[in-house]
N, C-alpha and C positions, 0 to 999 in steps of 0.2 A: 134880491135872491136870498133864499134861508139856508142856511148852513146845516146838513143831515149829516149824523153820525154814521158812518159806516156799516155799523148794526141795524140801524134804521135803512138805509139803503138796501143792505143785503135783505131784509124780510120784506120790504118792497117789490124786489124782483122778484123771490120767492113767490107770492104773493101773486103775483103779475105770472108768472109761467102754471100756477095752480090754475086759474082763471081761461089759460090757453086751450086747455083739454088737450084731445089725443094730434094737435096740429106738427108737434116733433115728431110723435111717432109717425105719422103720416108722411111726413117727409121722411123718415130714414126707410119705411116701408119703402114706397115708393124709387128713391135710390138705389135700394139694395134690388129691388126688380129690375130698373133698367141696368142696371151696371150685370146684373147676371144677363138676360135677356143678350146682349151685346156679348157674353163672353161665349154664352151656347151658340149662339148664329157664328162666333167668328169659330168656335171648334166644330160646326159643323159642315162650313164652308173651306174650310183651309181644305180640306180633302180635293175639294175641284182642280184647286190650284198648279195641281202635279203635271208635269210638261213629259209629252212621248216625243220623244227624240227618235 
């Protein structure tokens, strides 16, 4: 097992997430749609929710 400097490690990874392209993005896209998606259904549904007494 070889022994990497830190600096070498770091440009590694760098390196390695340049090579990913847009797959982060694509995940926090995606995220940030379902977590809103989920918040507009819950603000448009709470209305039903109201009880006549």
């Amino acid at each position: 097992m070889e022994h990497h400097p830190a600096a070498a490690w770091l440009t590694e990874a760098a390196g390695a997430a340049q090579q990913q392209g847009a797959g982060n993005l694509l995940r926090v896209v995606l995220v940030v749609m379902i977590l809103g998606c989920v918040l507009t259904a819950w603000f448009l549904l709470r209305g039903y929710k109201r009880k006549d007494d």
